[in-house]
C-alpha positions in Angstrom: 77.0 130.6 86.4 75.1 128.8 83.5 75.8 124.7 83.5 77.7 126.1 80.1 80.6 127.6 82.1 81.2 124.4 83.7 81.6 122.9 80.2 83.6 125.7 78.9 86.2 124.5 81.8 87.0 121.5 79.4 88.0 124.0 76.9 90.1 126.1 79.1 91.9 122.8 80.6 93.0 121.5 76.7 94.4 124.8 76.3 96.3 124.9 79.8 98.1 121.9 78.8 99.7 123.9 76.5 101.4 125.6 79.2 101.7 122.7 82.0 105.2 122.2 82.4 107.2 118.6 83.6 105.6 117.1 86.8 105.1 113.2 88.1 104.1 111.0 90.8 106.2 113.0 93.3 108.6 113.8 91.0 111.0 114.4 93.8 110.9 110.8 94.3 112.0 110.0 90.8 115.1 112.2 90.5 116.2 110.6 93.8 115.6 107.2 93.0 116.2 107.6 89.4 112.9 105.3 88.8 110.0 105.8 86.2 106.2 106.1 88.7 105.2 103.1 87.4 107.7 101.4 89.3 105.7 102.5 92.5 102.5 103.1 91.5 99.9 101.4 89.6 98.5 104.8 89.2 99.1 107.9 91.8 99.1 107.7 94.8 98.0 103.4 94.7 101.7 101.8 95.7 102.7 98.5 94.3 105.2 96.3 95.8 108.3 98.0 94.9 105.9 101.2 96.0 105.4 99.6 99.3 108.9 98.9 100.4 110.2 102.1 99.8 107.9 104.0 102.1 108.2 101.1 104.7 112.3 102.1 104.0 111.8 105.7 105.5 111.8 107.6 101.9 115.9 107.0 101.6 116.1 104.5 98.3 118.8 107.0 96.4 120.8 105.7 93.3 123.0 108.4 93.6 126.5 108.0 95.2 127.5 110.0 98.2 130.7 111.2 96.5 129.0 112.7 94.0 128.4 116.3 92.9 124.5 117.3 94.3 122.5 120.2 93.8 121.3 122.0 96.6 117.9 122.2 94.7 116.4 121.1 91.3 113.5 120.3 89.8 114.9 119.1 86.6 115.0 115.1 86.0 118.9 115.4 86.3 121.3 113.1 88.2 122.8 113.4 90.8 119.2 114.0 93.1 119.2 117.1 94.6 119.9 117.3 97.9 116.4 119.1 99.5 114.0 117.4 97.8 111.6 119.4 97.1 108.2 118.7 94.9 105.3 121.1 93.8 101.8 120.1 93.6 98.8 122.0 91.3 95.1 120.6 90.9 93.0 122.6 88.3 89.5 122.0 88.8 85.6 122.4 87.7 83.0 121.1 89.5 79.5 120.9 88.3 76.4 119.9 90.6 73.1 118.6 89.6 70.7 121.5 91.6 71.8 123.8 93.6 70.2 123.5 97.5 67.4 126.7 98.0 68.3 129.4 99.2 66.6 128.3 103.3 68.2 125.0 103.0 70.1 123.6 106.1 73.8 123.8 105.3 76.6 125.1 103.1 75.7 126.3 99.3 78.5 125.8 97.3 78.8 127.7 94.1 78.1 125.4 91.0 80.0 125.3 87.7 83.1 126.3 89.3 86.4 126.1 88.7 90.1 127.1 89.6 92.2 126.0 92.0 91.6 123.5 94.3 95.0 122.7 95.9 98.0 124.3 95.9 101.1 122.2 97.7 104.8 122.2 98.7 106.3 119.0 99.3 109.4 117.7 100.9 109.6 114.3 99.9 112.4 111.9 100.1 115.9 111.7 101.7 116.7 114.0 104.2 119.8 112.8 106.0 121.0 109.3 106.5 118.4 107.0 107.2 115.8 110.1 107.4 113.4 110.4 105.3 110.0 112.1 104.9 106.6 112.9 103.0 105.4 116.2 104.1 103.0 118.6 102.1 101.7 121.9 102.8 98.9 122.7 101.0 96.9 125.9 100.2 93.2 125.2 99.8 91.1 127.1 97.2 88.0 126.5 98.4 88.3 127.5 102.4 91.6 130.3 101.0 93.7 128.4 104.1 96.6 126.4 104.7 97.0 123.2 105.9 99.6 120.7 107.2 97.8 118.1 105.1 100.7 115.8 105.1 103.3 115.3 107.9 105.3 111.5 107.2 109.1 111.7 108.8 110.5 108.7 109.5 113.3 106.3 110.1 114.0 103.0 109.0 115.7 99.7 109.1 116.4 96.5 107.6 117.4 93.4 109.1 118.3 90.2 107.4 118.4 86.6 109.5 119.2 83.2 108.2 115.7 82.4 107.5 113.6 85.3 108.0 114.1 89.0 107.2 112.6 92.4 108.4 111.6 96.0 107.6 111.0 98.1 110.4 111.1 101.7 111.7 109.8 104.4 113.1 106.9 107.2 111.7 106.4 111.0 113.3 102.9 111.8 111.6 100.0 114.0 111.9 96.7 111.5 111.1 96.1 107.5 111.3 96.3 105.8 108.8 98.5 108.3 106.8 101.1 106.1 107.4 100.1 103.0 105.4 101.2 101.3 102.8 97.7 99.3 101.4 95.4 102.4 100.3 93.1 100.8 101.7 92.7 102.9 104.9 91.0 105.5 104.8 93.7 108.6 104.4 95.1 107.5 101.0 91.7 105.1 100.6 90.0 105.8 96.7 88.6 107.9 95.5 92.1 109.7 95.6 91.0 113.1 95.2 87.1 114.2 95.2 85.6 117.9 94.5 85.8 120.0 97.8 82.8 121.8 96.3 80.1 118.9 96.0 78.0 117.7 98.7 78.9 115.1 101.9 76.4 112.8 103.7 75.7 114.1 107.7 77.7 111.1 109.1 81.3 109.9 109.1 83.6 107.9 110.9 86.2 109.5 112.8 89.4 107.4 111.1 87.3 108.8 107.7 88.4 112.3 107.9 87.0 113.6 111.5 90.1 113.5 112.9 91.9 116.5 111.0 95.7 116.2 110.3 96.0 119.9 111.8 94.8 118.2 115.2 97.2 115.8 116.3 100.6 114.2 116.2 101.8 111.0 117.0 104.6 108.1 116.7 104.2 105.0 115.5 106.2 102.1 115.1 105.8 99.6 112.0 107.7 96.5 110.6 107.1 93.7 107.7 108.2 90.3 108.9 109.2 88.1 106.1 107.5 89.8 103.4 104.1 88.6 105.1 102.9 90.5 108.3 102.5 94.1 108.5 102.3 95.6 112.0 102.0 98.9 112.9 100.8 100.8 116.0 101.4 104.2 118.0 99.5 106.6 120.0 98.2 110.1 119.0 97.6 113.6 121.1 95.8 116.9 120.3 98.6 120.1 119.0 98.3 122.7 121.1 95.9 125.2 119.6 98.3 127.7 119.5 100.9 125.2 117.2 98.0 124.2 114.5 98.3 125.6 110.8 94.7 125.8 109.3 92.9 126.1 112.5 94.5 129.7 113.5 91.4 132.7 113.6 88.4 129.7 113.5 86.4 130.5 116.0 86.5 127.9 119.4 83.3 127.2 119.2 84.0 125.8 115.5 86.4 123.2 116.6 86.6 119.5 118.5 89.4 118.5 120.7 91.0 115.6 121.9 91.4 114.4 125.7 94.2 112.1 126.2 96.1 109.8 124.0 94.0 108.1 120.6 95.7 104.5 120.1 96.2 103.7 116.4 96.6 100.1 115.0 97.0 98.2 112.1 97.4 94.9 111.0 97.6 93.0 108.0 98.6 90.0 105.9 100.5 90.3 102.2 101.1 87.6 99.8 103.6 88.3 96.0 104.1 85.7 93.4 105.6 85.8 90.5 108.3 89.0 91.4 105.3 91.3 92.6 103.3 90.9 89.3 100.5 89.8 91.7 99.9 90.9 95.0 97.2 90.0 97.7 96.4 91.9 101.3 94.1 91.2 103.7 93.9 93.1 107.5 92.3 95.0 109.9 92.7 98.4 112.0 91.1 100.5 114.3 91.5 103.7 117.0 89.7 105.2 120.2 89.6 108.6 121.4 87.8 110.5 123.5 86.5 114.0 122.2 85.0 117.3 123.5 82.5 118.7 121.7 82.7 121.7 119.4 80.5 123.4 122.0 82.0 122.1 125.2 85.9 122.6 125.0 87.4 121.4 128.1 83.6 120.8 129.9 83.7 117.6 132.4 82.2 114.7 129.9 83.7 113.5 126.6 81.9 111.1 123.4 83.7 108.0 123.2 84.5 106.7 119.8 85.9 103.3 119.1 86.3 102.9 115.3 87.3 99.1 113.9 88.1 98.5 110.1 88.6 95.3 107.9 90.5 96.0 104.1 91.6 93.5 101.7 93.8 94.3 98.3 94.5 92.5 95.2 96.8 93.9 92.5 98.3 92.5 89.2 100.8 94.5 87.7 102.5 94.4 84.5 104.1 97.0 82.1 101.4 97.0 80.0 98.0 96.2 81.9 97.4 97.1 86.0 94.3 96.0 87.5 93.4 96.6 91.4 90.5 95.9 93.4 89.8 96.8 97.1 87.6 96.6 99.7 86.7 98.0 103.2 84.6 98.3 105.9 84.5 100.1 109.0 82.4 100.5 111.8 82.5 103.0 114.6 80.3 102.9 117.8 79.7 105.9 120.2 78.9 106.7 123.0 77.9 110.3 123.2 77.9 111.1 126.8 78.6 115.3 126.2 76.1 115.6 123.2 73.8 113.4 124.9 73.7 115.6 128.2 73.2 118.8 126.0 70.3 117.0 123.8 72.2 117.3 120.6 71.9 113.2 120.4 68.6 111.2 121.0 70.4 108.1 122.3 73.5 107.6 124.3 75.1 105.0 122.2 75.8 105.5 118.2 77.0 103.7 115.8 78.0 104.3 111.9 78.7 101.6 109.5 81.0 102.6 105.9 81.6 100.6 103.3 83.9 101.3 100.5 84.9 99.6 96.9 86.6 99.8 94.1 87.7 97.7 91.0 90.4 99.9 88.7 92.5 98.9 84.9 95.0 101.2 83.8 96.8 100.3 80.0 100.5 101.3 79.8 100.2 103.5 82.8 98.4 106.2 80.4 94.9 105.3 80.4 92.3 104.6 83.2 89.2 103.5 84.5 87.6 102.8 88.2 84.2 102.3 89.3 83.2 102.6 93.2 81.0 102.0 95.6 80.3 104.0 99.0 77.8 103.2 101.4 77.5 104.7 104.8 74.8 103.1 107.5 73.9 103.5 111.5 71.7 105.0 113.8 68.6 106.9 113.3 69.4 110.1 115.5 67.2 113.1 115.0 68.9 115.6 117.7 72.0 114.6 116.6 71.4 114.8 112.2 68.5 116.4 111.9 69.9 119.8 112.0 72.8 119.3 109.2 70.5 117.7 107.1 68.5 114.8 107.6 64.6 115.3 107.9 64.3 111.7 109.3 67.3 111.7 111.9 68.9 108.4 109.4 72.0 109.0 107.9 71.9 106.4 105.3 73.7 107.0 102.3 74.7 105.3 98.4 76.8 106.5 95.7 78.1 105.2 93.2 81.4 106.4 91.4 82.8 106.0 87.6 86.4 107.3 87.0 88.2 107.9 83.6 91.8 109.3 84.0 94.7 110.0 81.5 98.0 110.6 82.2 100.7 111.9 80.1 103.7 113.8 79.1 104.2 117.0 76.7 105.8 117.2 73.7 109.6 117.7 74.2 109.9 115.9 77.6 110.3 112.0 78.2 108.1 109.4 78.2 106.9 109.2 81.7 103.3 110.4 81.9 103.9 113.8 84.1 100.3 114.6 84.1 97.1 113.9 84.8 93.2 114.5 83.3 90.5 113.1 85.5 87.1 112.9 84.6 84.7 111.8 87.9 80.8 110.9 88.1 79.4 110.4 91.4 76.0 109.4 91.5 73.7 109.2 94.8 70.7 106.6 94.9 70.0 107.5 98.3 71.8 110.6 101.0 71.1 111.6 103.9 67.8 108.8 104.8 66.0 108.9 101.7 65.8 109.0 97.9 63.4 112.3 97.8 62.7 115.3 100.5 65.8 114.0 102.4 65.9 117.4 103.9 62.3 118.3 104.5 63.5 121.4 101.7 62.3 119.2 99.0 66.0 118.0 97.8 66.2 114.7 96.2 69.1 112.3 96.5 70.1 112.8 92.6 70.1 116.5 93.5 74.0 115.8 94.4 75.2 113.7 92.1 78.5 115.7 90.6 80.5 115.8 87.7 84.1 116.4 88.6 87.1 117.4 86.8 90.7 117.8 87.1 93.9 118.4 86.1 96.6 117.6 88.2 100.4 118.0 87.6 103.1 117.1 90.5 106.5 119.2 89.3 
């Protein structure tokens, strides 16, 4: 396709909100609670305060009375809540990349100009029995044409209220670090919130960035606010059986890393509100280990160590009219590689990768948007081990930086709560992969992936 078709996408999105019908920020959250998603959210999925206590409460917050007449099922913004709470998740969207890789580059070509479906999703979000409650989403992706557990979030929670001190705290079944907290800060519900599947990703990552697949593992965690103040959480994870994972069914062995033993998760951090959550301030750290076998050498002898550490900090202010957030975080992971380095896919034993990650956001009456990011990703120069996905010089240092417009809103006939959102996405690379020009000895230039990205998402 022509850069024109990408263009024509805007077109063909104005006209499909013609026939977008009611969604919003897990809109099975809102018939339960009978809250608008501003309440929660400065914009989806960021939580504010009120947003933070109800996932720290295990999903149960319900205004409706137990005596009274529930559905089974409904998607309608009725009351009482339904009783399964179901929720239904589209995203629409066009991608369009600034050149296209030759055809004897290293690596995936994506098709440019493209657009359709990215996700598809079923989600069971909210009560569930008692003091049960979950997030869970199953999502079709458009791109790969699989299924994944993306989301699994079940937990159970507890309050407890002392003369001079209070507490929150419970327990989480969940498939991925991180997807547990309550900051987005870490890296699972970290910005940018949703990014093209299509466009192109730098040769090195951490594993808490994304490595570690949610169809991969399971673990339980335990969590608690003291006082309003300190947040702890911490659990251990372990690999599903291969036979018992969703998106990784017919991909080849070969294709895949495993996990050998447990992978502790924990997190720590320190919140401060004023003025009845209007403002909000976080600061804290969290990290993993694990010990993983190599695509190529599934239950062989040696594993690579990886030890990842991360540092966040949060500040919100949040008011009916203006919302303004601003984070920050860092992460660095150190390796020691001693499979890959026995096969001579590495140079060096040890590794390390260094991300950092930023974002300042302003949203007006919950409608209209705007973020700017940065992402930076540092480490070891390692020819064995980058060379061959992409990096001429063995360095994976990479810079982008990110602009964001987003409108969200509700059709004619329906209420005032904005049920749907337009997002518009720049992502523009000063360096990838080691350099600015010839990163990939194919003669492809940094600005070669810079991407425009948009898309419509609705949540029914």
């Amino acid at each position: 396709m022509q850069r024109g078709a990408f263009y024509l996408f805007v077109l063909s999105v104005v006209v499909q909100l013609v026939l977008v019908g009611s969604a919003d920020a897990v809109p099975s959250f809102a018939r339960q609670t009978g809250m608008a998603c501003y309440e929660c959210h400065v914009s989806w999925p960021e939580l504010t305060p009120a947003g933070r206590r109800f996932k720290l409460g295990g999903f149960v917050l319900n205004s409706t009375a137990d005596d009274e007449r529930r559905p089974v099922l409904s998607l309608n913004e009725v009351t009482p809540a339904p009783r399964i709470p179901l929720a239904f998740e589209l995203e629409l969207s066009g991608t369009h990349i600034n050149a296209l890789p030759p055809p004897n580059a290293v690596g995936y070509i994506p098709p440019n100009n493209h657009f359709g479906i990215q996700e598809l999703s079923v989600l069971l979000a909210g009560q569930i029995v008692g003091p049960v409650g979950c997030f869970c989403e199953l999502t079709y992706h458009g791109d790969t044409k699989k299924i994944r557990a993306e989301i699994i979030d079940v937990r159970i929670a507890h309050e407890w209220h002392g003369e001079h001190a209070q507490a929150i705290y419970g327990l989480s079944l969940n498939n991925s670090p991180s997807i547990t907290d309550i900051y987005n800060t870490t890296p699972n519900w970290g910005w940018p919130y949703s990014s093209s599947a299509l466009a192109a990703t730098p040769v090195a990552n951490t594993l808490i960035n994304g490595r570690l697949q949610p169809e991969v593992v399971a673990g339980l965690t335990a969590y608690g606010l003291y006082n309003n103040i300190l947040y702890a959480e911490a659990g251990v994870y372990a690999a599903i059986r291969r036979g018992y994972r969703v998106e990784t069914r017919g991909v080849p062995q070969g294709d895949l890393s495993d996990i050998r033993g447990g992978v502790p998760y924990y997190r720590f951090a320190l919140q401060h509100e004023w003025r009845r959550g209007r403002y909000s301030a976080e600061i804290g750290t969290f990290g993993l280990a694990a010990d993983i076998f190599p695509a190529t050498m599934f239950d062989a002898p040696l594993t690579d160590h990886y030890r990842d550490v991360g540092y966040d900090a949060q500040f919100q202010y949040n008011s009916r009219a203006h919302r303004f957030s601003l984070q920050a975080r860092y992460v660095k992971e150190e390796q020691v590689l001693n499979a890959e380095y026995l096969i001579y896919q590495s140079d060096t034993l040890r590794n390390t990768v260094h991300q950092i990650d930023g974002k300042v956001s302003y949203f007006y009456k919950g409608r209209y948007g705007m973020s700017i990011g940065y992402q930076q990703t540092t480490g070891s120069t390692n020819s064995y081990l980058y060379r061959p996905a992409g990096s001429i010089n063995g360095d994976p240092s990479t810079q982008a930086a990110i602009g964001e417009l987003t409108y969200e809103f509700a059709l004619p006939g329906q209420n005032s709560r904005p049920h749907t959102r337009l997002k518009l996405q720049y992502t523009d690379y000063s360096k990838f992969n080691g350099a600015t020009a010839n990163y990939d000895g194919y003669g492809r230039n940094a600005r070669d992936n810079n991407a425009i990205y948009l898309v419509l998402h609705a949540l029914y």
